[in-house]
C-alpha positions in Angstrom: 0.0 0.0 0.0 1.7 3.6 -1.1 1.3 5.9 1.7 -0.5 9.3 1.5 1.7 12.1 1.8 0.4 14.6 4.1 1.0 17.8 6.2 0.1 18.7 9.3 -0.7 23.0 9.7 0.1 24.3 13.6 0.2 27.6 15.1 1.8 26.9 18.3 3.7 24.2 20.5 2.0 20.8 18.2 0.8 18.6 20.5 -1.6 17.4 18.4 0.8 17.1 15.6 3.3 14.8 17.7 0.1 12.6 17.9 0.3 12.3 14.2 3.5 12.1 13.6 4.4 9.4 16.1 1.1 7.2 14.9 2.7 7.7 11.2 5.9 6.2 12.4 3.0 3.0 12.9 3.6 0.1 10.6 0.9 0.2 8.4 -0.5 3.7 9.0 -1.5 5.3 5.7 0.0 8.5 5.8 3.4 10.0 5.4 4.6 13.3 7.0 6.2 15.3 4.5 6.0 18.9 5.8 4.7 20.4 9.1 3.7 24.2 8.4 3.5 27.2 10.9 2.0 31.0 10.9 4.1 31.4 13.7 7.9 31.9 13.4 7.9 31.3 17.5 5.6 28.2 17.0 7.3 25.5 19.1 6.0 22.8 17.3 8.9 23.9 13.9 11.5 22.7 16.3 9.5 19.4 17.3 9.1 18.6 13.4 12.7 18.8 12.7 13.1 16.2 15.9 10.8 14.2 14.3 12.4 14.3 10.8 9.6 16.2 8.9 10.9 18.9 7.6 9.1 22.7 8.7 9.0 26.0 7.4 7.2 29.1 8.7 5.2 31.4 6.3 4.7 34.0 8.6 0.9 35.6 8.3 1.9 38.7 9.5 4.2 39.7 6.4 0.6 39.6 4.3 -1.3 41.7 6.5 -4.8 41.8 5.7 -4.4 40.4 2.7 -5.4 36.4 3.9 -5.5 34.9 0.2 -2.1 36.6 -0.4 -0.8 34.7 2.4 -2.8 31.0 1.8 -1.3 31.3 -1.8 2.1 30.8 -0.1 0.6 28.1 2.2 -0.7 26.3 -1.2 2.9 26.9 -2.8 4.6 25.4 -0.1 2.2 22.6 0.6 2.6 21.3 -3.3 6.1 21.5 -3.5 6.0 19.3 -0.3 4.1 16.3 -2.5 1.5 16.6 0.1 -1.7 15.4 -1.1 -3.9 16.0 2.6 -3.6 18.8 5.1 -4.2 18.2 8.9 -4.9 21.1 10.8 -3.5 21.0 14.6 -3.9 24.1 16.7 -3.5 26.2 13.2 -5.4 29.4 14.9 -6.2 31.0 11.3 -9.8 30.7 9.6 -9.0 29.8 6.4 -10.5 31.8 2.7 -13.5 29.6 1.1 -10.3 29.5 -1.8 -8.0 27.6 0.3 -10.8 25.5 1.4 -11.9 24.6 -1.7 -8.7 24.6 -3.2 -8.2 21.3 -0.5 -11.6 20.8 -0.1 -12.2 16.5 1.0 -8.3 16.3 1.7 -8.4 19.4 5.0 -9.3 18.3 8.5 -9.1 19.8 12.0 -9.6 18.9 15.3 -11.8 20.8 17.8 -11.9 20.4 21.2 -15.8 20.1 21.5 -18.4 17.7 20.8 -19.3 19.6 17.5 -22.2 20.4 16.6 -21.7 22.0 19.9 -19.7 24.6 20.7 -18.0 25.9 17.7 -15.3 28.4 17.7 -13.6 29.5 21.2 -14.2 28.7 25.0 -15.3 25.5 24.0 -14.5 23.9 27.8 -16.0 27.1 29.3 -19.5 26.7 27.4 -20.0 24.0 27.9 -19.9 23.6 32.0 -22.0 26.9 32.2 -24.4 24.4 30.1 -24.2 22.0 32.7 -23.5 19.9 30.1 -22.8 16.4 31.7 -20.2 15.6 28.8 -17.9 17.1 26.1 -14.8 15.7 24.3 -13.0 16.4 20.6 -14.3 15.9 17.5 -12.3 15.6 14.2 -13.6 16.6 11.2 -13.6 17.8 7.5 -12.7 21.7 6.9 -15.4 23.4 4.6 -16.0 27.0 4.1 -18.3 27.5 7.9 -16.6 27.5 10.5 -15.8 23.9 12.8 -19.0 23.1 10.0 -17.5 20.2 8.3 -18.9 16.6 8.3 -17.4 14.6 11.1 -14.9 11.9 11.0 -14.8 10.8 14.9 -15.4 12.1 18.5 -14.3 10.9 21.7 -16.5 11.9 24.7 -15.4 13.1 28.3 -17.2 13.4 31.3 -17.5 16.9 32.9 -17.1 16.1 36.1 -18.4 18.0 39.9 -16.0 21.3 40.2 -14.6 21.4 36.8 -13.3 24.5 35.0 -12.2 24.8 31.8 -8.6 24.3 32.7 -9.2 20.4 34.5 -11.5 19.6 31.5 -9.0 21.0 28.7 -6.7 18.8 31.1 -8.5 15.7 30.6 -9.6 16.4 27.1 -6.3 17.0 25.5 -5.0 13.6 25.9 -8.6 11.9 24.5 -7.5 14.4 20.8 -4.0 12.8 21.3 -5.7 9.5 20.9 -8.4 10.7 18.4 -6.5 12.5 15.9 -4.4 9.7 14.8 -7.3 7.5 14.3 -9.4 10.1 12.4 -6.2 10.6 10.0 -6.3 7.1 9.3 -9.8 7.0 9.1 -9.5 10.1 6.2 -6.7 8.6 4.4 -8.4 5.1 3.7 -11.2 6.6 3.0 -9.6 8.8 0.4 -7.3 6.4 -1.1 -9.9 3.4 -1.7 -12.1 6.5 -4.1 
């Protein structure tokens, strides 16, 4: 089986993305990191790549000011010169143009740290204990042009528990997307390479 080459899109230390590159190191797993790409020249996770062997590169969105397709041109430039034929966002903290969207449109995923349909956008943990929600979790899912809109891949649920804030259930949640975004991937790339 050929493996999917893919890149994984971060913002800031790339937890998330050392989830997906240590499950591609997997025998069997049907993807292959071939770039990890930052907004952020201070983004920890650049350094972590480069432990990893995937080679990173910032393209920082501050250089394009408002301008955000002038910016996700460079992001597509860079992305096909890696080979990369999927895009995995983890912790990117940009909304992305309905160009670049489409542009990658059934090969873009993201994770959010919510039991989407609930909760999209920010102060996901927060929301949902003033809910009273008795659970919430991560979901993975594809990128289209609304935002945290796309059709889901998988979710993990999480218990809010007595006395939580949204710092002990981002605690418990963050290591539930650890597990889930590896398994989504895999889930995406099978799916895409048996079309």
């Amino acid at each position: 089986m050929s493996r999917i080459p893919f890149a994984v899109m971060i913002s800031g230390r790339g937890s998330n993305m050392v989830a997906l590159l240590e499950a591609a190191q997997e025998k069997g797993f049907p993807g292959l990191p071939v770039l990890v790409l930052s907004n952020r020249p201070d983004a920890k996770g650049l350094a972590t790549a480069r432990e990893h062997g995937v080679p990173s590169l910032c393209i920082d969105h501050k250089e394009y000011g408002a301008n955000r397709e002038a910016f996700e041109r460079q992001v597509d430039a860079a992305l096909r010169a890696s080979g990369a034929q999927f895009v995995a966002l983890a912790g990117f903290m940009r909304v992305l143009t309905p160009w670049f969207v489409n542009r990658w449109s059934g090969r873009l995923i993201n994770i959010h740290p919510s039991l989407l349909p609930k909760y999209k956008g920010l102060d996901t943990h927060a929301r949902a204990i003033e809910a009273g929600d008795k659970e919430a979790g991560c979901t993975v899912h594809y990128v289209n042009e609304g935002v945290d809109e796309g059709m889901i891949i998988d979710q993990i649920r999480v218990p809010v528990l007595d006395g939580d804030t949204p710092e002990t259930l981002a605690a418990r949640i963050l290591p539930k997307e650890h597990e889930l975004y590896p398994r989504a991937l895999k889930k995406a790339l099978t799916r895409m390479s048996s079309r």
